[in-house]
C-alpha positions as CSV (number, residue, x, y, z in Angstrom):
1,X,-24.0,-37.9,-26.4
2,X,-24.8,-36.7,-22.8
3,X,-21.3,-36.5,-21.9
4,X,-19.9,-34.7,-25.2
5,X,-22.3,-32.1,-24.4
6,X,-21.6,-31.7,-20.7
7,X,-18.2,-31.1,-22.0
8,X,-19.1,-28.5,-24.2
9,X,-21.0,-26.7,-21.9
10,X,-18.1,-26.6,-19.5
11,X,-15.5,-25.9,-22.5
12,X,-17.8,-22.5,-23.0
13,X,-18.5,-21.4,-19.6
14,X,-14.6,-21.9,-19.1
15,X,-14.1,-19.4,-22.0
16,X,-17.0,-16.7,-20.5
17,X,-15.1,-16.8,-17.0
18,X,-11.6,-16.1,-18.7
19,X,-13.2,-13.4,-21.1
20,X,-15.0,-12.1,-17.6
21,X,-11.2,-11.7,-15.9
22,X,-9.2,-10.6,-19.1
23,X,-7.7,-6.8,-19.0
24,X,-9.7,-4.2,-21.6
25,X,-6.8,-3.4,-22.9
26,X,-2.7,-4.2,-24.0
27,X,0.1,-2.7,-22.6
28,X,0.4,-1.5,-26.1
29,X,-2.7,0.5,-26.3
30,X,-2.6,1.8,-22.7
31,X,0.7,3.4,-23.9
32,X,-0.9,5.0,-26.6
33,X,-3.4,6.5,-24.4
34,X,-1.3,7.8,-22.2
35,X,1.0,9.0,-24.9
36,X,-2.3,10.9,-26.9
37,X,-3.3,12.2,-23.2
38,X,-3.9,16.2,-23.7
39,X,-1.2,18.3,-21.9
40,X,-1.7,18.6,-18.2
41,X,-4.2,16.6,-18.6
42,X,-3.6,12.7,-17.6
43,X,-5.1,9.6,-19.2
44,X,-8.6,8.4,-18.1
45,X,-8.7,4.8,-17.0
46,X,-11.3,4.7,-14.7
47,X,-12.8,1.5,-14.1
48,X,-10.9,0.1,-17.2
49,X,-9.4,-3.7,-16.3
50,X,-5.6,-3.8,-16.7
51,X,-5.5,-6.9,-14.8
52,X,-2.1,-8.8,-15.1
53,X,-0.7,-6.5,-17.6
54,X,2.9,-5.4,-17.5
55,X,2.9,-1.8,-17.0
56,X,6.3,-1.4,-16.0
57,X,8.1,2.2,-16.0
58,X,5.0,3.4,-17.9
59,X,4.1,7.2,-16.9
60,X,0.7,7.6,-15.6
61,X,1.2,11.0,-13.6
62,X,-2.2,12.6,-13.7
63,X,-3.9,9.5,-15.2
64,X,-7.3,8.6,-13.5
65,X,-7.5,4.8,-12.2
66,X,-10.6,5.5,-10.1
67,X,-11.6,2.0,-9.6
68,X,-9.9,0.4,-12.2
69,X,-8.9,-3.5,-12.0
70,X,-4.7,-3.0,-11.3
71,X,-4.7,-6.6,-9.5
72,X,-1.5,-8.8,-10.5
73,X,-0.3,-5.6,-12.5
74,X,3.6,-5.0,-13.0
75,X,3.4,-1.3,-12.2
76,X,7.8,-1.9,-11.3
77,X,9.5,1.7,-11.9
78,X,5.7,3.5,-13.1
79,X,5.0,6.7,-12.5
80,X,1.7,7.2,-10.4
81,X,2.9,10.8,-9.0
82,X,-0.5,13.0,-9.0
83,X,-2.5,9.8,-10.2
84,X,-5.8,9.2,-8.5
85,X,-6.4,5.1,-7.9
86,X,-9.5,6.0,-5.1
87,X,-11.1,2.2,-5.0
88,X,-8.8,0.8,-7.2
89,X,-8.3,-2.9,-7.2
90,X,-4.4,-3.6,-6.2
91,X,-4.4,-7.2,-5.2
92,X,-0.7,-8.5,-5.3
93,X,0.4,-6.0,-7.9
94,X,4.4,-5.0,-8.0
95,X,4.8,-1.2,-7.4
96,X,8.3,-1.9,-6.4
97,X,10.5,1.5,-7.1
98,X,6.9,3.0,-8.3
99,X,6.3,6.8,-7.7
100,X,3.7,8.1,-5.9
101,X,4.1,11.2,-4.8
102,X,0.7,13.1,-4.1
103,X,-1.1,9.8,-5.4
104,X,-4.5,9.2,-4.0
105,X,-4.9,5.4,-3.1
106,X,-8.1,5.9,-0.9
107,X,-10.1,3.0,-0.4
108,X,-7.8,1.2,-2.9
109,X,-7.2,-2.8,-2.5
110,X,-4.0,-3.5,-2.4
111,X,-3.6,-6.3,-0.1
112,X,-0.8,-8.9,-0.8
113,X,0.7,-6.1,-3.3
114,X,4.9,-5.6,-3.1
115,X,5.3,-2.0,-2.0
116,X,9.0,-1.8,-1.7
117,X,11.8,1.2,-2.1
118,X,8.8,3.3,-3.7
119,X,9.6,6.9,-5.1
120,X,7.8,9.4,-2.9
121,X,10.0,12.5,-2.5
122,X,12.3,14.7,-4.9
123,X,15.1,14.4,-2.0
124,X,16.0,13.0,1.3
125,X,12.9,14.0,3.1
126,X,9.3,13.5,2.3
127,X,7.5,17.3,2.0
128,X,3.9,18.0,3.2
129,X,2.8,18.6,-0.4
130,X,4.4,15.0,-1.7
131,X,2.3,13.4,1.2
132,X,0.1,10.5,-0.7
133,X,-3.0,9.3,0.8
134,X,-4.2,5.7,1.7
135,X,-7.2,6.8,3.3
136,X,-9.7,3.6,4.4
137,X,-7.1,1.7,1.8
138,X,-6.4,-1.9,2.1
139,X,-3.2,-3.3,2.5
140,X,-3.2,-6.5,4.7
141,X,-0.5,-8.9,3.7
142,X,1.2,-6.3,1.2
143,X,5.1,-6.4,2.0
144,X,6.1,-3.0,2.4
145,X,10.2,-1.2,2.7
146,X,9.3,2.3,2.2
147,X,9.2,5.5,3.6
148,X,5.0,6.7,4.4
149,X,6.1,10.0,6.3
150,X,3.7,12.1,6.8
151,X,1.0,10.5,4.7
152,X,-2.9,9.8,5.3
153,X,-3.3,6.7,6.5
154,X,-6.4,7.0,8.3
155,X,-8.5,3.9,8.8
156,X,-6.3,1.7,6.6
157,X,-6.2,-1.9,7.0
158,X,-2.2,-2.7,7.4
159,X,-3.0,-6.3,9.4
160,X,-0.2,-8.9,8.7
161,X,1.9,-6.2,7.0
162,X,5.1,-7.4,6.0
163,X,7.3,-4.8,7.1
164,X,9.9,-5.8,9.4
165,X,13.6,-4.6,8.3
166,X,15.9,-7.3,7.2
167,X,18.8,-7.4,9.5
168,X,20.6,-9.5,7.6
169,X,21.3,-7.1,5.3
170,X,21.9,-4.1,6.3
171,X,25.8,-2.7,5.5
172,X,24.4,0.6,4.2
173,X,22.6,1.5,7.3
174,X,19.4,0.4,8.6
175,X,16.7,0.4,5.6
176,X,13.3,0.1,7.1
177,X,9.7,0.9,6.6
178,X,8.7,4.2,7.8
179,X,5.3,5.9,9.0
180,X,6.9,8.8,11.4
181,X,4.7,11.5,11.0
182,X,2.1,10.0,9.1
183,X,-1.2,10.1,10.0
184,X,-2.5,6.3,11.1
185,X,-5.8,7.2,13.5
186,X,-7.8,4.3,13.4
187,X,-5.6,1.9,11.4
188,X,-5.2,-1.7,12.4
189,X,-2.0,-3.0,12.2
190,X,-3.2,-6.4,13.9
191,X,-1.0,-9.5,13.5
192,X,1.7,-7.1,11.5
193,X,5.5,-7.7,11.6
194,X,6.6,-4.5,12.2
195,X,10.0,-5.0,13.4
196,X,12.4,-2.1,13.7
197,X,10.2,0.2,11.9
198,X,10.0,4.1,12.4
199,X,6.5,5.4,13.9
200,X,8.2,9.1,15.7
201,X,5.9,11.4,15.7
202,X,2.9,9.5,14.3
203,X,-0.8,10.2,15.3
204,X,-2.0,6.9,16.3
205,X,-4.8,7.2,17.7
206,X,-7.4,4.2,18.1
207,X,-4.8,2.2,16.3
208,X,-5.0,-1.5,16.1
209,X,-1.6,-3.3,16.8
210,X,-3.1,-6.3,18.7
211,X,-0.6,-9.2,18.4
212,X,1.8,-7.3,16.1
213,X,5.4,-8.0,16.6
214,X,6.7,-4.2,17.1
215,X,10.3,-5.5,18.7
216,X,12.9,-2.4,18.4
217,X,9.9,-0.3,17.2
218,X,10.8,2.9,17.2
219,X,7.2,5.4,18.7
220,X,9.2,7.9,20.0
221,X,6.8,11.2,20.5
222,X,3.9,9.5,18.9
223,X,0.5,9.9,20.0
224,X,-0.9,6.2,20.6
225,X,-4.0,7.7,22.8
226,X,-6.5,4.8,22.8
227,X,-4.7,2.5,20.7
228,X,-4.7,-1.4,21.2
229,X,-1.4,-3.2,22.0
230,X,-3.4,-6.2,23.1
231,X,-1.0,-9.1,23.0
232,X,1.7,-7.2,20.9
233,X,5.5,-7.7,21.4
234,X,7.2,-4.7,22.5
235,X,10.5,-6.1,23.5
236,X,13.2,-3.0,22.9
237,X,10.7,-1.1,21.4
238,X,10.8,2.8,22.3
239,X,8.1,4.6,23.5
240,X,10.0,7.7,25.0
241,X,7.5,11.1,25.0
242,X,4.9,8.8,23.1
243,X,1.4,9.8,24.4
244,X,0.0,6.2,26.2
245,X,-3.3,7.4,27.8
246,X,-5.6,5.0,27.1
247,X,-3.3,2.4,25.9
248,X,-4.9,-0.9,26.2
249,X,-2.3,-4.1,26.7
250,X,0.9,-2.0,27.4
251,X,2.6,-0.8,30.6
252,X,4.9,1.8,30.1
253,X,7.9,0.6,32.1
Protein backbone atom coordinates (compact mmCIF):
# COMPACT_ATOMS: atom_id res chain seq x y z
CA UNK A 1 0.00 0.00 0.00
CA UNK A 2 3.16 2.11 0.91
CA UNK A 3 4.55 1.65 -2.42
CA UNK A 4 1.31 2.31 -4.58
CA UNK A 5 1.14 5.56 -2.86
CA UNK A 6 4.83 6.49 -3.17
CA UNK A 7 4.04 6.07 -6.79
CA UNK A 8 1.31 8.27 -6.85
CA UNK A 9 2.88 10.91 -5.20
CA UNK A 10 5.66 10.78 -7.72
CA UNK A 11 3.11 10.31 -10.73
CA UNK A 12 1.60 13.89 -9.50
CA UNK A 13 4.63 15.83 -8.70
CA UNK A 14 5.87 14.55 -12.23
CA UNK A 15 2.65 16.16 -13.73
CA UNK A 16 3.14 19.75 -11.50
CA UNK A 17 6.86 19.99 -12.84
CA UNK A 18 5.69 19.51 -16.57
CA UNK A 19 2.67 21.86 -16.01
CA UNK A 20 5.48 24.29 -14.28
CA UNK A 21 7.73 24.12 -17.77
CA UNK A 22 4.78 24.04 -20.29
CA UNK A 23 4.39 27.36 -22.76
CA UNK A 24 1.12 29.73 -21.83
CA UNK A 25 0.18 29.57 -24.91
CA UNK A 26 -0.05 27.59 -28.75
CA UNK A 27 1.47 28.72 -31.73
CA UNK A 28 -2.07 29.04 -32.72
CA UNK A 29 -3.14 31.60 -30.24
CA UNK A 30 0.20 33.58 -30.30
CA UNK A 31 -0.73 34.10 -33.99
CA UNK A 32 -3.92 35.39 -33.21
CA UNK A 33 -2.41 37.91 -30.94
CA UNK A 34 -0.16 39.09 -33.04
CA UNK A 35 -2.61 39.14 -35.90
CA UNK A 36 -5.42 41.31 -33.42
CA UNK A 37 -2.27 43.55 -32.33
CA UNK A 38 -3.47 47.35 -32.91
CA UNK A 39 -1.68 49.10 -35.84
CA UNK A 40 1.78 50.30 -34.95
CA UNK A 41 1.34 48.87 -32.09
CA UNK A 42 3.12 45.22 -31.55
CA UNK A 43 1.79 42.29 -29.48
CA UNK A 44 2.48 42.20 -25.70
CA UNK A 45 4.25 38.97 -24.59
CA UNK A 46 6.03 39.97 -21.71
CA UNK A 47 6.91 37.48 -19.44
CA UNK A 48 4.51 35.05 -21.26
CA UNK A 49 6.25 31.30 -21.60
CA UNK A 50 6.48 30.24 -25.29
CA UNK A 51 8.90 27.60 -24.35
CA UNK A 52 9.48 24.96 -27.21
CA UNK A 53 6.89 26.35 -29.38
CA UNK A 54 7.36 26.52 -33.11
CA UNK A 55 7.25 30.12 -33.99
CA UNK A 56 8.75 29.89 -37.27
CA UNK A 57 8.40 32.93 -39.84
CA UNK A 58 5.87 34.33 -37.45
CA UNK A 59 6.01 38.41 -37.40
CA UNK A 60 6.59 39.83 -34.13
CA UNK A 61 8.04 43.29 -35.27
CA UNK A 62 7.15 45.64 -32.38
CA UNK A 63 5.91 42.72 -30.15
CA UNK A 64 7.20 43.01 -26.42
CA UNK A 65 9.11 39.71 -25.13
CA UNK A 66 10.45 41.50 -22.14
CA UNK A 67 11.42 38.61 -20.24
CA UNK A 68 9.41 36.10 -21.77
CA UNK A 69 10.46 32.22 -21.62
CA UNK A 70 11.72 31.84 -25.71
CA UNK A 71 14.09 28.80 -24.53
CA UNK A 72 14.11 25.78 -27.23
CA UNK A 73 11.76 28.12 -29.37
CA UNK A 74 11.78 27.67 -33.32
CA UNK A 75 11.88 31.41 -34.01
CA UNK A 76 13.62 30.05 -38.01
CA UNK A 77 12.68 33.00 -40.61
CA UNK A 78 10.56 35.24 -37.55
CA UNK A 79 10.47 38.64 -37.69
CA UNK A 80 11.87 40.29 -34.42
CA UNK A 81 12.82 43.70 -36.30
CA UNK A 82 11.90 46.61 -33.65
CA UNK A 83 10.99 43.75 -30.99
CA UNK A 84 12.18 44.27 -27.49
CA UNK A 85 13.38 40.63 -25.82
CA UNK A 86 15.40 42.85 -22.72
CA UNK A 87 15.95 39.60 -20.16
CA UNK A 88 14.40 37.25 -22.29
CA UNK A 89 15.15 33.64 -21.76
CA UNK A 90 16.84 32.29 -25.30
CA UNK A 91 18.43 29.07 -24.18
CA UNK A 92 19.15 26.98 -27.43
CA UNK A 93 16.43 28.61 -29.42
CA UNK A 94 16.77 28.54 -33.52
CA UNK A 95 16.82 32.23 -34.82
CA UNK A 96 18.42 30.94 -37.94
CA UNK A 97 17.48 33.57 -40.96
CA UNK A 98 15.52 35.53 -38.07
CA UNK A 99 15.30 39.37 -38.35
CA UNK A 100 16.47 41.58 -36.06
CA UNK A 101 17.00 44.72 -37.07
CA UNK A 102 16.84 47.46 -34.21
CA UNK A 103 15.85 44.49 -31.79
CA UNK A 104 16.80 44.92 -28.21
CA UNK A 105 18.19 41.63 -26.80
CA UNK A 106 19.79 43.27 -23.52
CA UNK A 107 20.38 41.10 -20.81
CA UNK A 108 18.67 38.28 -22.87
CA UNK A 109 19.89 34.53 -22.39
CA UNK A 110 20.59 33.09 -25.23
CA UNK A 111 23.37 30.87 -24.60
CA UNK A 112 23.56 27.59 -26.69
CA UNK A 113 20.98 29.40 -29.20
CA UNK A 114 21.74 28.93 -33.30
CA UNK A 115 22.23 32.41 -34.53
CA UNK A 116 23.17 31.82 -38.08
CA UNK A 117 22.60 34.03 -41.55
CA UNK A 118 20.21 36.34 -39.45
CA UNK A 119 18.37 39.30 -41.32
CA UNK A 120 19.85 42.52 -39.96
CA UNK A 121 20.00 45.04 -42.78
CA UNK A 122 17.71 46.16 -45.87
CA UNK A 123 21.04 45.84 -48.13
CA UNK A 124 24.57 44.91 -48.20
CA UNK A 125 25.64 46.92 -45.34
CA UNK A 126 24.34 47.22 -41.81
CA UNK A 127 23.13 51.11 -41.14
CA UNK A 128 23.63 52.87 -37.71
CA UNK A 129 19.76 52.97 -37.20
CA UNK A 130 19.48 48.88 -37.96
CA UNK A 131 22.14 48.48 -35.21
CA UNK A 132 20.45 45.84 -32.55
CA UNK A 133 21.68 45.76 -29.10
CA UNK A 134 22.92 42.77 -27.00
CA UNK A 135 23.86 44.83 -24.13
CA UNK A 136 24.99 42.60 -20.85
CA UNK A 137 23.26 39.59 -23.12
CA UNK A 138 24.25 36.13 -22.79
CA UNK A 139 25.42 34.14 -25.54
CA UNK A 140 28.19 31.55 -24.43
CA UNK A 141 28.03 28.45 -26.46
CA UNK A 142 25.46 29.96 -29.06
CA UNK A 143 26.87 29.17 -32.70
CA UNK A 144 26.84 32.27 -34.49
CA UNK A 145 27.49 33.13 -38.87
CA UNK A 146 26.21 36.51 -38.95
CA UNK A 147 27.01 39.86 -39.54
CA UNK A 148 26.95 42.11 -35.75
CA UNK A 149 28.31 45.45 -37.44
CA UNK A 150 28.04 48.08 -35.61
CA UNK A 151 25.90 46.78 -32.78
CA UNK A 152 25.92 47.08 -28.81
CA UNK A 153 27.63 44.51 -27.51
CA UNK A 154 28.80 45.83 -24.36
CA UNK A 155 29.45 43.54 -21.54
CA UNK A 156 28.05 40.44 -23.32
CA UNK A 157 29.07 37.06 -22.41
CA UNK A 158 30.22 35.48 -26.01
CA UNK A 159 32.66 32.66 -24.11
CA UNK A 160 32.94 29.41 -26.16
CA UNK A 161 31.17 31.12 -29.08
CA UNK A 162 30.97 29.02 -31.97
CA UNK A 163 31.88 31.26 -34.62
CA UNK A 164 34.74 30.20 -36.63
CA UNK A 165 34.09 30.21 -40.56
CA UNK A 166 33.87 26.87 -42.25
CA UNK A 167 36.61 26.58 -44.71
CA UNK A 168 35.38 23.79 -46.14
CA UNK A 169 32.85 25.50 -47.67
CA UNK A 170 33.38 28.36 -48.88
CA UNK A 171 33.04 28.62 -53.10
CA UNK A 172 30.91 31.77 -52.76
CA UNK A 173 33.53 33.71 -50.94
CA UNK A 174 34.44 33.74 -47.41
CA UNK A 175 31.10 33.75 -45.17
CA UNK A 176 32.00 34.52 -41.66
CA UNK A 177 30.82 36.01 -38.43
CA UNK A 178 31.23 39.62 -38.19
CA UNK A 179 31.59 42.31 -35.29
CA UNK A 180 33.61 45.12 -37.26
CA UNK A 181 32.46 48.15 -35.93
CA UNK A 182 30.46 46.96 -33.29
CA UNK A 183 30.70 47.96 -29.96
CA UNK A 184 32.25 44.89 -27.63
CA UNK A 185 33.92 47.01 -24.42
CA UNK A 186 33.93 44.67 -21.75
CA UNK A 187 32.77 41.51 -23.52
CA UNK A 188 34.43 38.17 -22.85
CA UNK A 189 35.05 36.19 -25.60
CA UNK A 190 37.02 33.52 -23.37
CA UNK A 191 37.52 30.05 -24.72
CA UNK A 192 35.61 31.29 -28.22
CA UNK A 193 36.43 29.83 -31.62
CA UNK A 194 36.69 32.74 -33.50
CA UNK A 195 38.48 31.76 -36.48
CA UNK A 196 38.64 33.96 -39.47
CA UNK A 197 36.12 36.34 -38.14
CA UNK A 198 35.93 40.22 -38.94
CA UNK A 199 36.62 42.53 -35.74
CA UNK A 200 38.02 46.00 -38.04
CA UNK A 201 37.20 48.73 -36.46
CA UNK A 202 35.70 47.38 -33.23
CA UNK A 203 35.95 49.06 -29.74
CA UNK A 204 37.25 46.42 -27.71
CA UNK A 205 38.13 47.67 -24.91
CA UNK A 206 38.60 45.47 -21.59
CA UNK A 207 37.61 42.57 -23.75
CA UNK A 208 38.10 39.05 -22.65
CA UNK A 209 39.61 36.79 -25.33
CA UNK A 210 41.71 34.61 -22.97
CA UNK A 211 42.37 31.27 -24.62
CA UNK A 212 40.18 32.03 -27.64
CA UNK A 213 41.38 30.64 -30.94
CA UNK A 214 41.46 34.03 -33.08
CA UNK A 215 43.76 32.33 -36.00
CA UNK A 216 43.38 34.55 -39.33
CA UNK A 217 41.38 37.02 -37.15
CA UNK A 218 40.94 39.89 -38.79
CA UNK A 219 41.40 43.37 -35.81
CA UNK A 220 42.55 45.59 -38.23
CA UNK A 221 42.05 49.35 -36.71
CA UNK A 222 40.29 48.05 -33.71
CA UNK A 223 40.72 49.45 -30.43
CA UNK A 224 41.80 46.41 -28.08
CA UNK A 225 43.15 49.02 -25.20
CA UNK A 226 43.25 46.86 -22.09
CA UNK A 227 41.91 43.80 -23.47
CA UNK A 228 43.04 40.17 -22.39
CA UNK A 229 44.69 37.87 -25.01
CA UNK A 230 45.97 35.67 -22.15
CA UNK A 231 46.70 32.39 -23.74
CA UNK A 232 44.79 33.11 -27.00
CA UNK A 233 45.97 31.86 -30.50
CA UNK A 234 46.83 34.60 -32.75
CA UNK A 235 48.55 32.65 -35.51
CA UNK A 236 47.92 34.94 -38.92
CA UNK A 237 45.71 36.99 -37.23
CA UNK A 238 45.87 40.86 -38.24
CA UNK A 239 46.33 43.44 -35.96
CA UNK A 240 47.56 46.26 -38.37
CA UNK A 241 46.59 50.03 -36.86
CA UNK A 242 44.65 48.03 -34.01
CA UNK A 243 45.22 50.09 -30.78
CA UNK A 244 47.31 47.38 -28.26
CA UNK A 245 48.14 49.60 -25.24
CA UNK A 246 47.52 47.69 -22.48
CA UNK A 247 47.15 44.44 -24.10
CA UNK A 248 47.78 41.70 -21.72
CA UNK A 249 49.26 38.23 -23.37
CA UNK A 250 50.13 39.58 -26.88
CA UNK A 251 53.27 41.02 -28.40
CA UNK A 252 52.74 42.87 -31.42
CA UNK A 253 55.34 41.45 -33.69
Amino acid sequence: MRVATNVLWIIALMGLMSGAFAADLTRAEVRSMLAAAPPGQGANFAGKSLAGLDLHELDFTGADLSGADLSDADLRGAKLVAAKLVAAKLQRARLNLAWIMRADFSQADLSGADLETLIVSAGMETLPDEATKFVGANLSGAKVTARFSLDDMRGANLSHLRASADMRNQSMGLIRADFSRAILAGASFANAELAHVNFEFAKLQGANFSGADLSDADFAGANLTDADLTGAKTTEANFNSAVLTGVKGYSPR
